[in-house]
C-alpha positions as YAML, in Angstrom:
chain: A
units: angstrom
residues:
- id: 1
  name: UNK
  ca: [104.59, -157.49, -53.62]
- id: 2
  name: UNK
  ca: [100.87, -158.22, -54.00]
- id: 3
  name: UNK
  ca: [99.97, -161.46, -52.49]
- id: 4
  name: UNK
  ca: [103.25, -162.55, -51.00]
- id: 5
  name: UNK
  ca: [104.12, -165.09, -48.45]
- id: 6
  name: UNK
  ca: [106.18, -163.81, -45.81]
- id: 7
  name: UNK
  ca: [107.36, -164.86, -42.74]
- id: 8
  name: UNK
  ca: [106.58, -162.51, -39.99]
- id: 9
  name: UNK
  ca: [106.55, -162.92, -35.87]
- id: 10
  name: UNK
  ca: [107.03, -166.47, -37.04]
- id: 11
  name: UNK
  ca: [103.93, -167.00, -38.81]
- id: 12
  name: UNK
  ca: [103.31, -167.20, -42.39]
- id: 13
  name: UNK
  ca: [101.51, -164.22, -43.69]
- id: 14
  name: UNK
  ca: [100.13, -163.53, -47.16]
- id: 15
  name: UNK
  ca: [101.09, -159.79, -47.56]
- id: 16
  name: UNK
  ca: [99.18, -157.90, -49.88]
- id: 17
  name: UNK
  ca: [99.25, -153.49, -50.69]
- id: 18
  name: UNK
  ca: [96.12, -151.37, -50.90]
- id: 19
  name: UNK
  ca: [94.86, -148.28, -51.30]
- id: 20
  name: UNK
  ca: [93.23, -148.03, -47.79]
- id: 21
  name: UNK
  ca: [94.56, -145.95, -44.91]
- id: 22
  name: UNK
  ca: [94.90, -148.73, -41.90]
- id: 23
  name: UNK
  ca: [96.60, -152.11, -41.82]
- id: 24
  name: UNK
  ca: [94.06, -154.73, -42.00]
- id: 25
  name: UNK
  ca: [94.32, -158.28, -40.85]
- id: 26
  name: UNK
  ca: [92.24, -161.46, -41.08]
- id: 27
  name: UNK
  ca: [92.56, -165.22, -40.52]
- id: 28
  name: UNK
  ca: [90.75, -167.24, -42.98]
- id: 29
  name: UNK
  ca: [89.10, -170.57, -43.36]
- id: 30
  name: UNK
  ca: [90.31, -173.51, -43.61]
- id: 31
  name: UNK
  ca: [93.69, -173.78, -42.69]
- id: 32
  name: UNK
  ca: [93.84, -170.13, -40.70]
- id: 33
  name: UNK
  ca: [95.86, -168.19, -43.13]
- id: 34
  name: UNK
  ca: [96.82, -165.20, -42.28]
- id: 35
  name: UNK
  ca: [96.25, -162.54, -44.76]
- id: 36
  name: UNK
  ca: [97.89, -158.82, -44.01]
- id: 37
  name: UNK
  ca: [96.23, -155.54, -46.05]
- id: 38
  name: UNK
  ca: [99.08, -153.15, -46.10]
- id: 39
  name: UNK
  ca: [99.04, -149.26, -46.90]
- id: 40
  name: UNK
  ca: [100.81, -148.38, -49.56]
- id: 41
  name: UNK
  ca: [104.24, -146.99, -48.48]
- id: 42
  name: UNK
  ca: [103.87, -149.09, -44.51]
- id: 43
  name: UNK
  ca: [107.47, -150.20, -43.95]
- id: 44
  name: UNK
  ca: [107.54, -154.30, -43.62]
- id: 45
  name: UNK
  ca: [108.96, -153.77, -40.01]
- id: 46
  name: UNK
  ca: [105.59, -151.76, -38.61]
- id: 47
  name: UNK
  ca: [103.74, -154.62, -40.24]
- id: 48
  name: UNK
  ca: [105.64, -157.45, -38.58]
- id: 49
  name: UNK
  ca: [105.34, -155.52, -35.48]
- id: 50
  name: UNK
  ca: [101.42, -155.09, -36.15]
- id: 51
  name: UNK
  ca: [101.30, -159.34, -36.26]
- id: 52
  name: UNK
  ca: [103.25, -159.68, -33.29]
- id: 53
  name: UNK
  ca: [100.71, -157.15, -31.08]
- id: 54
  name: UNK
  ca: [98.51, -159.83, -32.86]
- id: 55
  name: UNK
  ca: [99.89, -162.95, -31.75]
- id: 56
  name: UNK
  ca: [97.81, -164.18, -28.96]
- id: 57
  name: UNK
  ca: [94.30, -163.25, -30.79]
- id: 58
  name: UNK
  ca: [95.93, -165.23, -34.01]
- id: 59
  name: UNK
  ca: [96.61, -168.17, -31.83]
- id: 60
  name: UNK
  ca: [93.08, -167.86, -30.14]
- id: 61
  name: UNK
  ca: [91.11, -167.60, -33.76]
- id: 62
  name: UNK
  ca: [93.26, -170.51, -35.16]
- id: 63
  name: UNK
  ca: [91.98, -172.45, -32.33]
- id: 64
  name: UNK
  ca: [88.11, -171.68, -32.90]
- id: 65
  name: UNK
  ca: [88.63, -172.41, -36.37]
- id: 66
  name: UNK
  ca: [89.76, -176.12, -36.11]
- id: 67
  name: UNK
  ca: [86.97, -176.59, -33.18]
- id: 68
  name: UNK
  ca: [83.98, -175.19, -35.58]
- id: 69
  name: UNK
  ca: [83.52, -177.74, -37.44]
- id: 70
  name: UNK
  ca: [82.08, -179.82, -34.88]
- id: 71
  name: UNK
  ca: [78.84, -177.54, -35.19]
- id: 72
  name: UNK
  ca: [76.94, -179.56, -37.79]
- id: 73
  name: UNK
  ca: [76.20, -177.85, -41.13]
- id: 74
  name: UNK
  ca: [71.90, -177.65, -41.82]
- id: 75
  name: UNK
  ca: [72.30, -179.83, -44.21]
- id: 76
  name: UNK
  ca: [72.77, -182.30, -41.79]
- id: 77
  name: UNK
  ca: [70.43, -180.58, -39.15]
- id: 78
  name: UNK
  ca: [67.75, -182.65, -38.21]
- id: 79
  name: UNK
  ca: [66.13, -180.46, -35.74]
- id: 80
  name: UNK
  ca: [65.80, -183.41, -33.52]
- id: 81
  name: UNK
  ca: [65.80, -184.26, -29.46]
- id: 82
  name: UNK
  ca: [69.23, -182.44, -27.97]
- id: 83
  name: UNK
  ca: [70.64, -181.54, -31.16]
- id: 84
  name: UNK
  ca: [72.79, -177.68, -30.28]
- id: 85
  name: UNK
  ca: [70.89, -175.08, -32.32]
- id: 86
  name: UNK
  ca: [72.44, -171.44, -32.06]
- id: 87
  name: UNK
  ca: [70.53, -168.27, -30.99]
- id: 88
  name: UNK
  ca: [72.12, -164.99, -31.13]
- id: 89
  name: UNK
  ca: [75.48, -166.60, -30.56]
- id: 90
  name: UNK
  ca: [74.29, -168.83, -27.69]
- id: 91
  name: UNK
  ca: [74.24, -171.96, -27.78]
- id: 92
  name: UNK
  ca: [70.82, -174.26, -27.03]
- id: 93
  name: UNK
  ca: [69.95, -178.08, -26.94]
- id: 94
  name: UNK
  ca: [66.73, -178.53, -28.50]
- id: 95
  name: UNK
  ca: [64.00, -180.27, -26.76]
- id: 96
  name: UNK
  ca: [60.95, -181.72, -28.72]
- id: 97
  name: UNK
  ca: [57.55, -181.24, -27.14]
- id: 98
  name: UNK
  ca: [54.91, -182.66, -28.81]
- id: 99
  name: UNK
  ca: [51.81, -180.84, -28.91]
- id: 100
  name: UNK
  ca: [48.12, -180.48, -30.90]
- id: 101
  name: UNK
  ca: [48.84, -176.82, -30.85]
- id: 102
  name: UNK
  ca: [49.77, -174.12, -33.29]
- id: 103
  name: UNK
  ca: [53.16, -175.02, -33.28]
- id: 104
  name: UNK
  ca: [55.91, -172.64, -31.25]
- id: 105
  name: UNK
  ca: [59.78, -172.36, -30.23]
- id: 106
  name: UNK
  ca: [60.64, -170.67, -26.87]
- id: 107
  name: UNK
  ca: [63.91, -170.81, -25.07]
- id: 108
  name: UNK
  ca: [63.97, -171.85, -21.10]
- id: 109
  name: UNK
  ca: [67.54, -172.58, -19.31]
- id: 110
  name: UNK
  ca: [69.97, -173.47, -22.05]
- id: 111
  name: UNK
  ca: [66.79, -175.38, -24.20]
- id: 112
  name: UNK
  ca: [65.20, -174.61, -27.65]
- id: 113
  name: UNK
  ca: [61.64, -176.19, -26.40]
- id: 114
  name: UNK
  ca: [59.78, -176.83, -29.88]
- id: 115
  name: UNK
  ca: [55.84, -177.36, -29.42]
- id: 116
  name: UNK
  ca: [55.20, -179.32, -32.66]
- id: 117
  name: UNK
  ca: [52.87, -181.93, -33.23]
- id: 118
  name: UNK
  ca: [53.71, -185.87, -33.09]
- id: 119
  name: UNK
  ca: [54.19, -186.80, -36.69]
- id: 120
  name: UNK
  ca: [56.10, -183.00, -37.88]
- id: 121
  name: UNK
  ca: [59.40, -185.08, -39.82]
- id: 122
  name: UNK
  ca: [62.54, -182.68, -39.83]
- id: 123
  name: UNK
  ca: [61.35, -180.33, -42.66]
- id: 124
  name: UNK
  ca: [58.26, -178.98, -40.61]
- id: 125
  name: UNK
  ca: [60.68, -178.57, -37.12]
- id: 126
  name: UNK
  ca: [63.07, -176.86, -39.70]
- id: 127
  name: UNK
  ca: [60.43, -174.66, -40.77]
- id: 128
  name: UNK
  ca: [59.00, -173.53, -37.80]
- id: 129
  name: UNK
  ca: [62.49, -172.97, -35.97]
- id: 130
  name: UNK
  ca: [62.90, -170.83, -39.12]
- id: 131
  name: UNK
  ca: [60.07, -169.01, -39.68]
- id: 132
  name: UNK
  ca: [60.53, -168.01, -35.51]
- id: 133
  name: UNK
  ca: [64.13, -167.27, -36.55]
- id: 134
  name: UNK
  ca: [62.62, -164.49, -39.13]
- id: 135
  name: UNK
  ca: [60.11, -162.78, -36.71]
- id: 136
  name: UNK
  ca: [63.35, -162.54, -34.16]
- id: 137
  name: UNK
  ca: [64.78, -160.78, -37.06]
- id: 138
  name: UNK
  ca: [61.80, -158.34, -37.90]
- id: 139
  name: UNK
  ca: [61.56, -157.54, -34.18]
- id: 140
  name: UNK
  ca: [65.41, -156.26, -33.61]
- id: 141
  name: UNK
  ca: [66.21, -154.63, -36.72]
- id: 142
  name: UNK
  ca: [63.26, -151.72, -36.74]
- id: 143
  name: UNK
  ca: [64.98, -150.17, -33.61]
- id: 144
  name: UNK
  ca: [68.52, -150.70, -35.36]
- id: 145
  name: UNK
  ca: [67.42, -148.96, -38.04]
- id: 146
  name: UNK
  ca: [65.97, -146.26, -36.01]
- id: 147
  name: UNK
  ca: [69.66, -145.38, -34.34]
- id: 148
  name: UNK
  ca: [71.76, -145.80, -36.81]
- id: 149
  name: UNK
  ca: [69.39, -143.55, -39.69]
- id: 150
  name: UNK
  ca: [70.15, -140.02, -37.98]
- id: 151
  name: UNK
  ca: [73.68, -141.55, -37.06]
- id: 152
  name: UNK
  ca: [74.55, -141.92, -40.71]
- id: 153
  name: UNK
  ca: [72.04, -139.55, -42.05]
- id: 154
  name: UNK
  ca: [70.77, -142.02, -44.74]
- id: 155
  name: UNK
  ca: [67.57, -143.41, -45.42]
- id: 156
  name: UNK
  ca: [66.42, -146.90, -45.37]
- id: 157
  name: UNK
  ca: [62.99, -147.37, -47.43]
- id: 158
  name: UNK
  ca: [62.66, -151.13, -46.83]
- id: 159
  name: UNK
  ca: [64.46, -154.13, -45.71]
- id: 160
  name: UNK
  ca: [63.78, -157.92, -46.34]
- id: 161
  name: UNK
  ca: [64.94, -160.98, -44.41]
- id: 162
  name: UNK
  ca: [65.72, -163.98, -46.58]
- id: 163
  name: UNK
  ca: [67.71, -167.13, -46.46]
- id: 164
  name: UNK
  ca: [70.45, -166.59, -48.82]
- id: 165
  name: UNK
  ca: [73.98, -169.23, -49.11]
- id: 166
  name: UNK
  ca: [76.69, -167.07, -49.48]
- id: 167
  name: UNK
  ca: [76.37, -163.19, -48.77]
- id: 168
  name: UNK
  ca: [74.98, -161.71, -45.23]
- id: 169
  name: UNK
  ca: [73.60, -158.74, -46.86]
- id: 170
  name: UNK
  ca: [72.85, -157.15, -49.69]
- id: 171
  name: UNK
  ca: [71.93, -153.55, -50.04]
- id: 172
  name: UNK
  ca: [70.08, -152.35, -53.67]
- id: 173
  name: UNK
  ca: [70.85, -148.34, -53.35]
- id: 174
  name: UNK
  ca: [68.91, -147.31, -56.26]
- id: 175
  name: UNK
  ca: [65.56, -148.41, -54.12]
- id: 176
  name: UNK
  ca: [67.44, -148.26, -50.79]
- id: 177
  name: UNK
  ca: [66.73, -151.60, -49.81]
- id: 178
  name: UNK
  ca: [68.14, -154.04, -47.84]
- id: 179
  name: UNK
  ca: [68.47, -157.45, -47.92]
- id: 180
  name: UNK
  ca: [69.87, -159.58, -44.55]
- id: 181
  name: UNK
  ca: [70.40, -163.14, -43.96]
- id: 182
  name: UNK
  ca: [68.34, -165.38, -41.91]
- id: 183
  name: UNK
  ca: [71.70, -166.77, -40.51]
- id: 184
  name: UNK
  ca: [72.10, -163.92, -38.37]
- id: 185
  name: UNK
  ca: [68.92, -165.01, -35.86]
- id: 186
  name: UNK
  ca: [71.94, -167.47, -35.03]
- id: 187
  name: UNK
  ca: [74.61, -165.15, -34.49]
- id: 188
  name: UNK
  ca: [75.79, -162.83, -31.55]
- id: 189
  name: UNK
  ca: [73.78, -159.28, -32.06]
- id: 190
  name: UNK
  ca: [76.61, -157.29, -32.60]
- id: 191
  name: UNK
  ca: [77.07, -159.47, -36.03]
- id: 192
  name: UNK
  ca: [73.28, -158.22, -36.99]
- id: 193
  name: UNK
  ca: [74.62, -154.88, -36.29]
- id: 194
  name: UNK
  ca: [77.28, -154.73, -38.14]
- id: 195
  name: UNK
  ca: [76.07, -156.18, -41.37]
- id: 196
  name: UNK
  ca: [73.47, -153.89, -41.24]
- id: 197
  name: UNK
  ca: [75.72, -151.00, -40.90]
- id: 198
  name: UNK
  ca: [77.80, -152.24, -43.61]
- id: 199
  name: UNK
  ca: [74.79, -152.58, -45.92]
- id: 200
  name: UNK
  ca: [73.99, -148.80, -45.13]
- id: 201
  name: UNK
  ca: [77.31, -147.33, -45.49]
- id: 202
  name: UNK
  ca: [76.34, -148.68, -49.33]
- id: 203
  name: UNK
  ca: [74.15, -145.80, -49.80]
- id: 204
  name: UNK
  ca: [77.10, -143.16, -48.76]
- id: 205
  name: UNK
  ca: [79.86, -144.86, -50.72]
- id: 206
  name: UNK
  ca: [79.01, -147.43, -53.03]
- id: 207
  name: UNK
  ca: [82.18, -149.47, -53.79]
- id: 208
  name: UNK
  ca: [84.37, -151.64, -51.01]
- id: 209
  name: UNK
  ca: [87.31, -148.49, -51.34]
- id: 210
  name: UNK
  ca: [88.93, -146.56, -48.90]
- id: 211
  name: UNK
  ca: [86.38, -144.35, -48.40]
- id: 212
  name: UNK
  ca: [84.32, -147.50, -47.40]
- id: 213
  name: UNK
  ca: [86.38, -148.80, -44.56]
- id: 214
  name: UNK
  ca: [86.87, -144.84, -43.64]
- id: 215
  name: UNK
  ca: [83.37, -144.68, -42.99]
- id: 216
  name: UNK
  ca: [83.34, -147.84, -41.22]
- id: 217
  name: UNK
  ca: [85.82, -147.23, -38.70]
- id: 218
  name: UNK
  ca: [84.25, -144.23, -37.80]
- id: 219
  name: UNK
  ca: [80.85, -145.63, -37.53]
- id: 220
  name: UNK
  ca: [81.66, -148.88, -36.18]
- id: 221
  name: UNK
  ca: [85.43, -148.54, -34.80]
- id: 222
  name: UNK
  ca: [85.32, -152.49, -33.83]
- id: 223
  name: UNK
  ca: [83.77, -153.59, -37.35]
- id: 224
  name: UNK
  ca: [86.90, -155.86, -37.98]
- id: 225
  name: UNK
  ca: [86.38, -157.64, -34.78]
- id: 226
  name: UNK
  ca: [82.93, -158.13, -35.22]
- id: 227
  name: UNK
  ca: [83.55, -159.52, -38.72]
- id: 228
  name: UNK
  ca: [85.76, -161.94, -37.79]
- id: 229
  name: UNK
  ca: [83.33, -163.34, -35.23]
- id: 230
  name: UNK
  ca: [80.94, -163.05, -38.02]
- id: 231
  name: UNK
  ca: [82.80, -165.46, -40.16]
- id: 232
  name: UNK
  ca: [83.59, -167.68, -37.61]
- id: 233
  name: UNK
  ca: [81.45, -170.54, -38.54]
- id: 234
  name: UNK
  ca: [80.91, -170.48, -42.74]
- id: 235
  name: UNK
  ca: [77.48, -169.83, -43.93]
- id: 236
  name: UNK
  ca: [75.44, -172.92, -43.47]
...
């Protein structure tokens, strides 16, 4: 019954069995299908009844989903006077200040203030909101690293911060490295956090398998809820 599209607490579900331990669920963009990762053997009326407990955060997600979109894409970011740029999850109007300085990017009552001289077009503001965006990046993920090393009793002997278009992380275990996305400067922390603890559960089990999401949910029991606020905007 891989992949089938059931009705269940009167939504349509795409129903598919695994060889993991725990029901998973997600809602997906576009559209907000809802797609249902069953354990082998889970009788269809446990997983109805896992949708229904569901309901309400479905409803909620489906909602954020069609409102999203209003968040303009960077292609069509053009870093000007009160445009919304996020930081860590929150939201901030920029403000344009224009300035002989070195330019800089600090953030005072709901505004991105960006000290830039006079004649910077958008792909200098872009840059500089960017290249800020990677130091806010270097300075957080040190101390990250520094819990969650003895936590998982791994080793991390470099990471990288780059702007990549479809992945949030990457993690090369034969130098146990790790790559991270400059998107997540624009995300809530506890996005940051879990990709990197993803990344280094890579160098304890190397494959997305059971063992995988095992060693998630006991290093991260909310993992799936911080995904899904991950992924609630596409990468940009």
């Amino acid at each position: 019954m891989t992949g089938l599209l059931l009705q269940m607490a009167g939504f349509e579900v795409e129903v598919a069995i695994k060889d993991i331990r725990s029901i998973r669920l997600r809602v997906c963009a576009p559209g907000g299908l809802i797609r249902l990762s069953l354990p082998r053997g889970v009788p269809l009326e446990r997983a109805e009844a896992f949708v229904e407990a569901k309901r309400d955060w479905i409803l909620r997600y489906r909602q954020q989903l069609k409102t999203r979109e209003s968040h303009p894409p960077a292609c069509a970011r053009t870093f000007s006077e009160r445009e919304s740029h996020q930081v860590w999850g929150k939201c901030y109007l920029i403000s344009i200040i224009p300035s002989p300085h070195t330019p800089a990017v600090e953030l005072r009552n709901g505004w991105l203030r960006l000290h830039v001289p006079p004649d910077f077009g958008v792909n200098e503001r872009k840059k500089v909101v960017e290249q800020w965006e990677h130091r806010q990046l270097l300075d957080v993920i040190p101390p990250l690293l520094n819990h969650w090393q003895p936590v998982m009793g791994v080793r991390v002997a470099g990471f990288c911060v780059r702007a990549m278009k479809s992945r949030w992380g990457s993690c090369t275990i034969a130098r146990r490295t790790i790559r991270l996305n400059l998107e997540l400067a624009r995300r809530h922390p506890d996005c940051l956090e879990y990709v990197l603890v993803h990344e280094m559960i890579h160098l304890l089990e190397r494959s997305h398998n059971a063992r995988f999401y095992t060693l998630m949910s006991h290093f991260l029991p909310d993992w799936q809820e911080r995904e899904h606020r991950l992924n609630r905007q596409s990468l940009r």
